[in-house]
C-alpha positions in Angstrom: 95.6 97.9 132.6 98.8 99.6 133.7 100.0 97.7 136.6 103.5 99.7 137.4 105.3 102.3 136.3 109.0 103.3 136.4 111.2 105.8 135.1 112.3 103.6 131.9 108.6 102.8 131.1 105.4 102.0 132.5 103.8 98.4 132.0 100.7 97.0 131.4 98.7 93.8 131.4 98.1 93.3 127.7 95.1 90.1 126.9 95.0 89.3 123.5 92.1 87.7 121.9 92.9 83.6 122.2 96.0 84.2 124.4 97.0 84.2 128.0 97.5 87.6 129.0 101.0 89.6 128.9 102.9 91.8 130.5 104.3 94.3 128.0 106.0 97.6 128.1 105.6 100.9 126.9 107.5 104.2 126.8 106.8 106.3 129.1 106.3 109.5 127.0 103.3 108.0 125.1 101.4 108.2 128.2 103.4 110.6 131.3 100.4 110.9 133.8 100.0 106.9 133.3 99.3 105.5 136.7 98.7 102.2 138.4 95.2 100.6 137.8 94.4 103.3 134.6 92.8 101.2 131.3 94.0 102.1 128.1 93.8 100.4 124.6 97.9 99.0 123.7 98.9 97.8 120.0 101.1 94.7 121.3 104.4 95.4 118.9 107.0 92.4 119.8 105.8 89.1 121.6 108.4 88.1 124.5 111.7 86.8 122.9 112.5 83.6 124.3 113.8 83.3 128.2 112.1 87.0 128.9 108.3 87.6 130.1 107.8 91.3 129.0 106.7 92.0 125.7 106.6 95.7 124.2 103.5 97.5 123.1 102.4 101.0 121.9 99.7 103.1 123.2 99.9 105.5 120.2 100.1 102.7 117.6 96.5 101.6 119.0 95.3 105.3 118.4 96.6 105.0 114.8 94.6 101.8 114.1 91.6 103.5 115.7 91.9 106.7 113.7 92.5 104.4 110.6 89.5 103.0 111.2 88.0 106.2 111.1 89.2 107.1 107.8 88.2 103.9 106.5 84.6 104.6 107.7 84.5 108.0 105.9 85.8 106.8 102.6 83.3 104.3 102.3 80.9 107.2 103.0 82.8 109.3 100.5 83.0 111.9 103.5 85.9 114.7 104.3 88.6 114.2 106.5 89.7 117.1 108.3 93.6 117.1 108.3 97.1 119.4 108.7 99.3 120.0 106.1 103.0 119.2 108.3 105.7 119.2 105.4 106.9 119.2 101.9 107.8 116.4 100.3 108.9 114.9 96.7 105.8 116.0 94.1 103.5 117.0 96.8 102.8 117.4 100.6 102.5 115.0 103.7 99.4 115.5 105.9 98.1 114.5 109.1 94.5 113.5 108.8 91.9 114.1 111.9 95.5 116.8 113.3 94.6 120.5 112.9 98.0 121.9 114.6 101.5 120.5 115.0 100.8 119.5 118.4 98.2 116.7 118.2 100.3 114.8 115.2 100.5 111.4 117.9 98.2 108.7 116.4 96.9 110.6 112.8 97.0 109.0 109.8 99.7 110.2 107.1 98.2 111.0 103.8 100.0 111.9 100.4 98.8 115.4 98.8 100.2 115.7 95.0 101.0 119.3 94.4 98.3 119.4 91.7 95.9 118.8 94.0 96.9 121.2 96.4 95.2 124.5 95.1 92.9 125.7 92.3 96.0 126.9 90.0 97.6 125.5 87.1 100.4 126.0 88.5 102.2 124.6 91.2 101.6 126.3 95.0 104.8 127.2 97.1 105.0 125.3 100.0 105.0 128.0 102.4 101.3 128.8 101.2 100.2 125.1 101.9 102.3 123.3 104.8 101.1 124.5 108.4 97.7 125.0 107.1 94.6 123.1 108.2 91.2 122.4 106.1 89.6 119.3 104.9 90.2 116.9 102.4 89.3 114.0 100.0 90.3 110.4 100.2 90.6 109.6 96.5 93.4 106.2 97.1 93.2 103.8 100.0 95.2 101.0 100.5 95.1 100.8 104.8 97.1 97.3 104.4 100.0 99.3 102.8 99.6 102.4 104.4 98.7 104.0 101.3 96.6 107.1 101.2 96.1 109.9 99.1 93.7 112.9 99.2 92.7 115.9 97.4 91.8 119.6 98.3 90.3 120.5 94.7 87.1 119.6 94.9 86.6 121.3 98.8 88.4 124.6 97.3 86.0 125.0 94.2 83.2 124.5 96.8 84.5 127.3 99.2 85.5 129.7 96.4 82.1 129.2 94.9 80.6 130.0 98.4 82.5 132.9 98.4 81.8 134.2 95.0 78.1 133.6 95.6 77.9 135.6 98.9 79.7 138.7 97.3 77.1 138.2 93.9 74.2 138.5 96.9 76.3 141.4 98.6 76.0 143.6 94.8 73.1 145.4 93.9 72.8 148.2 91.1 73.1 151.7 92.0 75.6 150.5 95.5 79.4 151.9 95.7 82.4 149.2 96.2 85.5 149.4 96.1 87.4 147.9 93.2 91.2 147.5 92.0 92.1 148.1 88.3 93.4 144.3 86.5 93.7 145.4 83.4 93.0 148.5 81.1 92.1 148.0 77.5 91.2 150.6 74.6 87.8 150.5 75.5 87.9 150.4 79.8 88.9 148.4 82.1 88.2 145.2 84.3 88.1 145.6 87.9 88.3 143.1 90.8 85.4 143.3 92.7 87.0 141.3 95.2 85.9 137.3 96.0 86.3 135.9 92.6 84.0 139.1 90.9 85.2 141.1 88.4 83.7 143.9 86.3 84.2 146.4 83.4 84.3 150.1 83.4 83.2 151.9 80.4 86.1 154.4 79.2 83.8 157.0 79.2 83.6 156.6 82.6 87.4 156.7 83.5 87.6 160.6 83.4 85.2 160.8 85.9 
């Protein structure tokens, strides 16, 4: 329970379990319309040093343990985790689970995407076409004692390009006129993209026409 609050930080009464309760401090950015007599759940960081009486504590380290929780609940389930893709790093990409925007990042979960995980290609994908980009993913290492997580966007790709590919196979019907972009001509036609994942061959008898 926050019990004052000043412009260097506001302060709490903090009761852990088998303790006498504390008095502990928190920034004041990690909760700005905090006011007297408001309840909120504190991570206690630092137990008083000796000779003081106020402790420090963190409002958004508490949502981090909450929201790790969370993950851990949809592992077990072998559930996805939606998550934001914030930055490029060494081999892969760092994401914010349960964050679908740059500005809810306070108190997600920091997973590890490799890069060949990261898209449907053999190759590599640029980091322009994966950081900043939401979409959900799955949790194929956990380790919450070390902080350790890594996911995967394969598997939720596949399932979403086969979607796709399946709605524009329903969309086709013999005799109907689409619109299609040339790949590739050969000696004996050529293969169009039918857009979606569909491709199809024209007869070169029928390129004249």
């Amino acid at each position: 329970v926050v019990t004052d609050v000043t412009e260097a930080a506001f302060f709490v009464e903090v009761r852990p379990l088998g303790h006498p309760p504390l008095r502990a401090a928190i920034p004041p950015q990690e909760a700005p319309d905090a006011k007297p007599g408001d309840a909120m759940r504190a991570r206690l960081l630092d137990p008083p040093r000796a000779n003081e009486a106020v402790a420090v504590a963190s409002v958004e380290q508490a949502k981090a343990l909450d929201t790790l929780d969370t993950l851990v609940a949809h592992a077990d389930k072998s559930e996805a985790v939606p998550g934001y893709v914030v930055r490029e790093v060494k081999g892969g990409f760092s994401v914010a689970l349960f964050a679908d925007n740059d500005d809810n990042l306070a108190g997600t979960v920091r997973a590890f995407l490799p890069a060949s995980q990261a898209s449907l290609s053999r190759f590599a994908p640029r980091g322009d076409d994966v950081v900043g980009r939401a979409g959900t993913f799955d949790v194929v290492e956990l380790e919450p004692e070390r902080a350790n997580v890594v996911v995967t966007r394969k598997q939720r790709l596949a399932a979403e390009r086969k979607a796709e590919l399946d709605k524009r196979l329903a969309e086709l019907e013999i005799g109907a006129t689409v619109k299609a972009q040339v790949k590739t001509i050969v000696a004996y036609g050529a293969f169009l993209d039918l857009g979606n994942g569909v491709e199809g061959q024209l007869r070169a008898s029928e390129l004249g026409r």
